[in-house]
N, C-alpha and C positions, 0 to 999 in steps of 0.2 A: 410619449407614454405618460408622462407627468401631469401635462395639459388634461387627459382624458380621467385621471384622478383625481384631481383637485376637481373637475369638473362633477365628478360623483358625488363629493362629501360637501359641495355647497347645498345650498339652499335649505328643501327641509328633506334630504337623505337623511335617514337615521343615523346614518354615519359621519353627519357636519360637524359634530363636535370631536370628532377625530385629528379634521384637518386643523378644528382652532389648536389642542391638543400637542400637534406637529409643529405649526406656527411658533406657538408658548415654549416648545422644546429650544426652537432655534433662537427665538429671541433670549432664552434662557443662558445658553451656552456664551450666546455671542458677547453678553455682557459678563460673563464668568472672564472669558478669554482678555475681556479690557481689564477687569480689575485683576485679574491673575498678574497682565502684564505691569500694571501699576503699583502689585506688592514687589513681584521682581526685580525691578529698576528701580526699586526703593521712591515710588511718588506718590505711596499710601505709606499713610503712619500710623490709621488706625488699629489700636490691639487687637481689634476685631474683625478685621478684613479677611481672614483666611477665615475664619468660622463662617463668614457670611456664604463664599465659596461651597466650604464643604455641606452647607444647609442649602443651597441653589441645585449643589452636585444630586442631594438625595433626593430632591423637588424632581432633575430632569431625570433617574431611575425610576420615580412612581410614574410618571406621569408613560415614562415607555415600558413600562407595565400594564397599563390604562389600555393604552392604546392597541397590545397585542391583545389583552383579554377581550375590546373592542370586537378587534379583527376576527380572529377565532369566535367568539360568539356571533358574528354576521355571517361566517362562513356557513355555518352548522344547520344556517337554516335553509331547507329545500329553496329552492329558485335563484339562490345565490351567488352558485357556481363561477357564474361571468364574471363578479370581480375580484376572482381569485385570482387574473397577474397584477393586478392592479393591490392587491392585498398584501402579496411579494413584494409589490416593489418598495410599500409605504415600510414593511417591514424589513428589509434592509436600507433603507435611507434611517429608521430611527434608530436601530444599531449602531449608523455613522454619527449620529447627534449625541446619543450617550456616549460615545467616544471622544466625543470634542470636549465634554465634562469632564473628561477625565483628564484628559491631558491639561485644560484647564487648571485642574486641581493640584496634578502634580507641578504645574509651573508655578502654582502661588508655597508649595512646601519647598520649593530650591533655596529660599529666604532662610532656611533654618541650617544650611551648611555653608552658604556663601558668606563673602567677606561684606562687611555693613557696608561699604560703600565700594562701586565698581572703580579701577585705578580708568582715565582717561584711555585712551588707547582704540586705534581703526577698528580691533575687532568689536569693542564697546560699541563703536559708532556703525558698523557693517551690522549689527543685532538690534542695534533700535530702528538701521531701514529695513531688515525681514519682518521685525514686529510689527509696522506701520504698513507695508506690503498687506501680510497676515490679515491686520484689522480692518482693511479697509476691502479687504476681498470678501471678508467672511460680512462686511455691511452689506455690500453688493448682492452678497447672495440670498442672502435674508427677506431680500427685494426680490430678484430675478427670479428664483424656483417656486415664489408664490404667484410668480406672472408669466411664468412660461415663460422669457426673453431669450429667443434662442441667439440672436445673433452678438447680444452681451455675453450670453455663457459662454462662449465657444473664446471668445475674447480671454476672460477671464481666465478659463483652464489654461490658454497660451502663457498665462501671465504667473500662473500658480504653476504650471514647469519651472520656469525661468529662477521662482520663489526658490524651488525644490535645490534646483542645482544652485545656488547662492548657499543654501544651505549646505552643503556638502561642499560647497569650499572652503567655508566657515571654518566648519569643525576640524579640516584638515591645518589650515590654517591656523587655527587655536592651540594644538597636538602640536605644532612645534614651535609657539610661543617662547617669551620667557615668563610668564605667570606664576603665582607661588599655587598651588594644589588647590585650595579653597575656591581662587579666581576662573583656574584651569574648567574643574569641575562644573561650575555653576555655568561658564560659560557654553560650554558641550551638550550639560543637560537642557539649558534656555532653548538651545538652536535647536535640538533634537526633537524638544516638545514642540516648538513653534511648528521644525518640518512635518512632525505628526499633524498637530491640528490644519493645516498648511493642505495637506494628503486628502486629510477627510473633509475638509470645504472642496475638494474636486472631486471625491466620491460622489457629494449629495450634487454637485451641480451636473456632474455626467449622467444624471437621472433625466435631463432637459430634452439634453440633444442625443439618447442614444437606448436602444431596444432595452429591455429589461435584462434580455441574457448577457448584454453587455457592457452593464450599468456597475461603474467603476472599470471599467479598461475603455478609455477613451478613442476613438479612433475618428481622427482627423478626416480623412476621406470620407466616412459616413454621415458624418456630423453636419458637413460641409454640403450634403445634398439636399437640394431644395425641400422646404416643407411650412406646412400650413400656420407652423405656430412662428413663423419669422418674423420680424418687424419690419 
């Protein structure tokens, strides 16, 4: 389904400046989500790093604003009809990307109740390997949903479960800690936002390998059936 979108908004479709649009969203987000995680773990010390965030944040709102007004005005016009699933599907995939902004955003404001500096400790180190999981998925993807790569996505989603359940060990893990509340907290909210943003890079990449009606619930057996856009 993906393939045959992108494949609309190239060239000179009226609509190619949609998919740059989409593109601009993801590459937006993805580097919210690096600098989010760099105020986080305290490896940003500029005073102005979270501002920069929340100015990136309202950049990928307009821009999925843009994009529905786009959509909705190409619909509207007689002969159009046909790229109405394709119209759906662009507009819940940018739903999932302004989502990623957000939790972005809320990971770079944990800095303002956590303790300055994280105490050593496995769950410390168990959060910087979901973070690094997390970022290095959400590069992948940024690559693969603009190239249709089905036989990496399908990879990826296996890899962004595994994320999920890390994450929910995590957190359980942390809850019976000995951390003092400040540590407790920041470390629960960290993991929580990661497994969000975590969620919604396998929202947008189940748009690859899977029909529109079923774009965000993954299903392995379908995914798995031969097709044209495989490598």
């Amino acid at each position: 389904m993906l393939q045959e979108l992108l494949s609309i908004f190239r060239g000179d479709n009226p609509l190619s400046k949609v998919a740059d649009n989409f593109a601009l969203m993801l590459n937006l987000t993805r580097e919210m989500t690096y600098s989010s995680g760099q105020i986080f773990f305290g490896e940003d010390h500029d005073e102005n790093a979270q501002d920069k965030v929340h100015k990136a944040d309202a950049e990928v709102n307009e821009l999925e604003r843009t994009i529905r007004r786009s959509l909705m005005t190409h619909l509207s016009i007689p002969g159009n009809s046909v790229d109405a699933p394709y119209s759906l599907l662009l507009m819940s995939l940018v739903k999932d990307v302004e989502r990623l902004g957000d939790y972005a955003k809320n990971l770079s404001e944990i800095v303002e109740i956590g303790p300055e500096v994280f105490p050593e400790s496995e769950e410390l180190s168990e959060l910087i390997m979901i973070r690094r999981r997390v970022e290095l998925a959400y590069q992948a993807c940024a690559n693969i949903v603009l190239s249709s790569r089905q036989g990496e996505t399908i990879e990826l989603i296996r890899q962004g479960r595994e994320t999920a359940r890390k994450c929910d060990r995590l957190i359980a893990t942390i809850g019976k800690s000995n951390h003092d509340a400040s540590t407790t907290t920041a470390f629960i909210l960290g993991t929580r936002y990661y497994k969000r943003i975590n969620a919604h890079v396998l929202n947008v990449l189940s748009s690859v390998v899977m029909s529109l009606d079923k774009v965000d619930y993954y299903d392995e057996n379908a995914a798995n059936q031969p097709s044209a856009t495989d490598d």
